[in-house]
N, C-alpha and C positions, 0 to 999 in steps of 0.2 A: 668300453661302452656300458658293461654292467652296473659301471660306478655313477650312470645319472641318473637320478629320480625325477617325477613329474607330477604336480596336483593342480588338476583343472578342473573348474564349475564354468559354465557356458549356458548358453540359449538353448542348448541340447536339452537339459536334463533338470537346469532350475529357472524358473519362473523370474521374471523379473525384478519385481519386488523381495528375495532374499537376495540376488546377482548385486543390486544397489547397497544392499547391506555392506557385501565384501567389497565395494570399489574403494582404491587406494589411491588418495591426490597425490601428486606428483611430490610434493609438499615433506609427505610422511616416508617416501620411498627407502631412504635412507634409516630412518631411525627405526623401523619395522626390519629390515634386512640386518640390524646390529643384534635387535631382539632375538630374532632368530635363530640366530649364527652363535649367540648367546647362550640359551637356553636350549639346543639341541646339539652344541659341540660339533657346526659343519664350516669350513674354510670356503664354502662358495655357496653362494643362493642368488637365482635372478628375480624377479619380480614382473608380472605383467597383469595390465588392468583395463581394460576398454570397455564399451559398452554391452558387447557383446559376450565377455571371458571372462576371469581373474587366473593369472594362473602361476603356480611356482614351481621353478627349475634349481633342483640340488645337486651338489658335490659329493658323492658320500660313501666309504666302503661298503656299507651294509644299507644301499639307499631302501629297500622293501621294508626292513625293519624301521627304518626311521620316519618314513612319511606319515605313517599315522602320528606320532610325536610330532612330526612339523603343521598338521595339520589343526591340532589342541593346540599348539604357540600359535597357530599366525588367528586361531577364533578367540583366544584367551585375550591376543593384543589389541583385535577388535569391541573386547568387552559385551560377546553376543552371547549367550547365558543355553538358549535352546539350542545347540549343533547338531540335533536331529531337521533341523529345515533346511540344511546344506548337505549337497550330494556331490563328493568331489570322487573323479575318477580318477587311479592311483596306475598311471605306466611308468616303467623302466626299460633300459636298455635301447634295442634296438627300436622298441615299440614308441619309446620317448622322441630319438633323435626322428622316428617319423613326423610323430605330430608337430614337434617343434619346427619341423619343415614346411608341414602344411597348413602349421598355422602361419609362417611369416611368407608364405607365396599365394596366401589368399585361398587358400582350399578349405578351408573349415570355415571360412565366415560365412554366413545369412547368407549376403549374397555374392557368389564364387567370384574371384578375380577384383572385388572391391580393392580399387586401386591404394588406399590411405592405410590399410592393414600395416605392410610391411613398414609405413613411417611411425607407427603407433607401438609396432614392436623394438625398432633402434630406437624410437625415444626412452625407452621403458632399460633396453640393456643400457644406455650413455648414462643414467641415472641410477641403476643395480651397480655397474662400473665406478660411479663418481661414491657411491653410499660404500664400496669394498666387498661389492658380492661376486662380482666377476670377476675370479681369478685365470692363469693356464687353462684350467679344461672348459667351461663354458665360456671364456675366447672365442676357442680355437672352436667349439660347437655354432654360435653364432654366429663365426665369419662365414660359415660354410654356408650356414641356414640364409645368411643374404645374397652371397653368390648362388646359389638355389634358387632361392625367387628373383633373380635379376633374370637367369637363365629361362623361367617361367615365361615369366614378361617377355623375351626378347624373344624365344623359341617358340611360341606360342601365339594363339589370338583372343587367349583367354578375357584380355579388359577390353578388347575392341570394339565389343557390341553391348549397345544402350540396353541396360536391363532395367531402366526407371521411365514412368511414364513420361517425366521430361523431359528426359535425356534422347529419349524417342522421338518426341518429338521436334527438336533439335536437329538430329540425324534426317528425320524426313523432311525437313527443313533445307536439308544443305544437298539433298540428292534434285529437292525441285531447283536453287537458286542457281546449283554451284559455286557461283561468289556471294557471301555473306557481308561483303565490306558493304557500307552507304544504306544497307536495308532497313526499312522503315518499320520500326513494332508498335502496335496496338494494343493494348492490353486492356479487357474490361474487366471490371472487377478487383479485387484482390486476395484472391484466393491462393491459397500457401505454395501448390501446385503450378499454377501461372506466377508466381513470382520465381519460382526454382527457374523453370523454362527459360524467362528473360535472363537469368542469372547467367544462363549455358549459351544462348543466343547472344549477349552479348559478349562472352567470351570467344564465343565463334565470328568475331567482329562484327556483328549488326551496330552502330552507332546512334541511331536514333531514336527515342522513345517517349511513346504520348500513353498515359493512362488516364482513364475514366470510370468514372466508379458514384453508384448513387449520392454518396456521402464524401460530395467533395476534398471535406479535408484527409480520408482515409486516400484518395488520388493522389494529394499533392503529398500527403508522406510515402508513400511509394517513390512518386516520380523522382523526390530529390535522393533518395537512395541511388538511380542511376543516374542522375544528370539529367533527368528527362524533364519532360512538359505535361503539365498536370490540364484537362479536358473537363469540362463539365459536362454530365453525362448527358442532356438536353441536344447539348452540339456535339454527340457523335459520330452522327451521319455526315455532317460535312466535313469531316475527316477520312471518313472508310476513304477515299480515294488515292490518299497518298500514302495509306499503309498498304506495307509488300507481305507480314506477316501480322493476324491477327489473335489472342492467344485470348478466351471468352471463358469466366470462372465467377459465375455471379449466382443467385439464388430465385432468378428467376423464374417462372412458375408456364411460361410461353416462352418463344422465339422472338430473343431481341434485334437478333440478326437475322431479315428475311429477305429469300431469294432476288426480290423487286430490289433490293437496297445495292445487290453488290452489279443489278446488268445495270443500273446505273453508274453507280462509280467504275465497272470496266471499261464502257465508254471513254470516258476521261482518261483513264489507263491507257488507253490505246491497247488493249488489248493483253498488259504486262503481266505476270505470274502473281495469281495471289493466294496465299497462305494460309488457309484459317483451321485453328486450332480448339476445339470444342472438349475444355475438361470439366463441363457442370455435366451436374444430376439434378434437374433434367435439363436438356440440352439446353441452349443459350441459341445454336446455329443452325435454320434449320439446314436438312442435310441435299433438299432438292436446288441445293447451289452449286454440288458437283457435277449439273448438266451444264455451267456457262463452262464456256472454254476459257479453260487457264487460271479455272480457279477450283483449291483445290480444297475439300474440309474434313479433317481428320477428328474423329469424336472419342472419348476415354477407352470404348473399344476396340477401336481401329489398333492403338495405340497398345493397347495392353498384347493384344494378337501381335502387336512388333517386338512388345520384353517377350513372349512367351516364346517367339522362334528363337529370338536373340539368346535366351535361358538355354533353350536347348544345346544350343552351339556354342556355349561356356563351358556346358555338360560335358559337351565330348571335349571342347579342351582339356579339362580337365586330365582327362584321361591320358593324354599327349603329357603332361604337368608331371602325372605320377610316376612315368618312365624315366625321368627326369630326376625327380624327389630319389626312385631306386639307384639311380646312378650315382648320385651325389652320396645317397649313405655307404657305397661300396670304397666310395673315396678315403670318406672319413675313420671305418671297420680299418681300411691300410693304416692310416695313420695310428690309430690306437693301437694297432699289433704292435708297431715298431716304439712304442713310450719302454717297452720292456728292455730296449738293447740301448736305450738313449747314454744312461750312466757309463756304460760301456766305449761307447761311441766318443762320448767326453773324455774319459783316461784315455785313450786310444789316442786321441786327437793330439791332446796334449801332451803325453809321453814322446811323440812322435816330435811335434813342435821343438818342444824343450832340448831335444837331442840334435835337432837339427840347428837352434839361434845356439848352444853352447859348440858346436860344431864350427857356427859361423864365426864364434867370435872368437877361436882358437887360430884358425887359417886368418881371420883380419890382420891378430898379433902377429904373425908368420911374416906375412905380405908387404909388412912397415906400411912407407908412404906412398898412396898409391892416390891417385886424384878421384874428386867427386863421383865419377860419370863410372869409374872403375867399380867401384866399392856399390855406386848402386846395381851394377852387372851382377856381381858375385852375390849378392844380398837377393835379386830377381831368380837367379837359378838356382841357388838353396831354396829358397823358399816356393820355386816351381817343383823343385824334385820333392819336397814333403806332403806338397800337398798333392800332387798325383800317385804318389804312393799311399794314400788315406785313403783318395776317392775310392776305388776297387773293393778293399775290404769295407768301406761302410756301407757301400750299395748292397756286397751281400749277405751283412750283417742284416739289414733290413727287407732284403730279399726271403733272407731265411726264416726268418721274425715272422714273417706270413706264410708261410708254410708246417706256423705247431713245434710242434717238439724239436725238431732239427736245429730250431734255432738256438735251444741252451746248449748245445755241443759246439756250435761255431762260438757260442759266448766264453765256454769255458776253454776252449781251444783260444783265443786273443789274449782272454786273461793267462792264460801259461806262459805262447810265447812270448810275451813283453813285460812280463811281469806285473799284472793291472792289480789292483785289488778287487778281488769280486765281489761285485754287488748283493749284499744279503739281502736289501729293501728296495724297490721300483722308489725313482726318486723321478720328481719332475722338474726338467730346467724351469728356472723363474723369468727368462726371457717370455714373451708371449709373440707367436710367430702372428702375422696377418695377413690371411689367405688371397687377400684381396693383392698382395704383393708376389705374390706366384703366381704362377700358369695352369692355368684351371686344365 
């Protein structure tokens, strides 16, 4: 574990406008990671870059020493001249395989449990991967770091709760309707805010949609975004009645939506649930509409008092997240103890083998002609008895592995009896295991 390094610049600690400086297009991913790998002599570098981050993960015997060197290649390749307006935080070890966690289970972004993190970071490793900066060890770190935040997500209620004003209300949306299919949206205005909204409502299956807006042609380009019907803002009152949800983001200066307008259209309504959603400054709706029955008007504050409990309750997810994150790195600490007895495990294995198929093909010569079904019996139970007499000693080769010093005496005790060569240098097999293929 001491062998990875980690240099991240974030929303934490720099400003947006140098954050843009460092962003790396998908584009360059590859020939930036050669650079690298180039000019600082490292066999693994991953790369990540989103709006929020940039950040890079090395391979490296002496990663402490080297980061500062990686850190002059990756601003020399951006051709940024002042690297005093960049403030990169420099972890290793165990402190690395933390953040690297928490940043792909949504713990470190803006805002906690933002569901699109974790897709932003596998895009970023598939492209370090394709460019030849992910080798064996940050693999094997990132398979882990996605089973992590899958565990997140699935253990947790971390992404559950709407922490954006739209998203919000949305949510309170679907607690008045319950069924969201065939529902009618209104929208006046076109405010960035009321367009997000419809975006989520109509995900949430509402179907239908009418917008109005003073300057009709900015209506009917909204509308055909969704399939909708475009309203001229004159005839929006003989519409209020067959909208189920109303979502008001205009610049107006009074109430264009007043009390008298909706007990008429609930009349017609018979009475049915209506939804009105007020995201201007200043209000659009006025708010003494929440004395008709069954109609209801949620204004930017209402709304924001919904992310703000919502926030909290991500918070303490959160917290549930990191017991989680600590569990997962005691898995992957196993794993790295035993890289030490791996070469060992390999002669072991094969020494083993080889004695056993030169065994089998001795008794085959012995046996002459014996039929198909024979020859694969005898070829089943050789090669049953080798490898139950492997499994034992490797389990506690890797048993012992985790327990410190005990384990070079079992190493050198296999290398005796069997004759192994023992290993001068920690080598690491070139297969690359995928966690996602084992039993968490």
């Amino acid at each position: 574990m001491m062998n990875l390094g980690l240099l991240t610049v974030s929303y934490k600690t720099t400003a947006i406008e140098n954050r843009e400086k460092l962003a790396i297009p998908d584009k360059e991913v590859k020939d930036l990671i050669a650079y690298i790998k180039r000019q600082c002599r490292l066999d693994e570098v991953m790369l990540l870059s989103t709006c929020n981050r940039v950040e890079i993960y090395i391979y490296a015997k002496n990663p402490i020493q080297v980061m500062g060197e990686v850190e002059t290649v990756f601003l020399d390749y951006l051709q940024l001249i002042d690297k005093q307006e960049f403030e990169f935080k420099k972890l290793s070890g165990q402190d690395a395989i933390r953040h690297i966690f928490r940043v792909t289970a949504s713990l470190e972004a803006m805002i906690i449990g933002e569901p699109q993190i974790t897709g932003q970071v596998k895009n970023f490793f598939h492209l370090s991967t394709e460019g030849g900066g992910c080798g064996f060890f940050l693999n094997q770190v990132m398979n882990r770091a996605f089973i992590t935040a899958k565990r997140v997500r699935n253990e947790t209620e971390i992404a559950k709760f709407a922490v954006s004003i739209s998203f919000a209300a949305v949510e309170l949306a679907k607690k008045i309707f319950y069924e969201m299919r065939e529902k009618v949206i209104l929208i006046v205005g076109a405010g960035e805010m009321a367009e997000l909204a419809v975006t989520h409502l109509m995900k949430a299956g509402c179907s239908h949609l009418l917008v109005t807006n003073r300057t009709f042609s900015r209506a009917i380009s909204l509308a055909e975004q969704f399939d909708g019907s475009a309203v001229r803002f004159e005839y929006m009152a003989n519409h209020l009645e067959t909208a189920d949800i109303i979502i008001s983001s205009t610049g107006a200066k009074e109430y264009i939506i007043e009390q008298e307008m909706i007990q008429k259209c609930m009349k017609k309504r018979k009475r049915r649930p209506m939804f009105l959603i007020d995201i201007a400054v200043p209000r659009d709706i006025d708010p003494l509409i929440n004395e008709i029955g069954n109609a209801y008007v949620y204004d930017i504050d209402d709304l924001q008092s919904v992310v703000d409990a919502n926030m909290k309750i991500r918070e303490a997810e959160a917290e549930k997240a990191q017991v989680i994150i600590e569990e997962e790195i005691l898995k992957i600490e196993d794993w790295l103890v035993t890289l030490d007895v791996v070469p060992t495990i390999k002669n072991f294995r094969e020494k083993v083998l080889a004695l056993a198929n030169s065994e089998l093909h001795k008794g085959m010569n012995q046996l002459g002609d014996i039929s198909n079904k024979q020859e694969r019996a005898v070829r089943s139970m050789i090669n049953g008895f080798a490898y139950k007499l492997l499994h034992e000693p490797t389990v506690m080769l890797k048993q012992k592995a985790k327990e410190g010093n005990a384990g070079f005496e079992y190493l050198q005790t296999i290398n005796d009896l069997f004759g192994l060569k023992p290993q001068i240098e920690d080598t690491v097999p070139k297969k690359v295991i995928n966690f996602n293929d084992k039993k968490n």
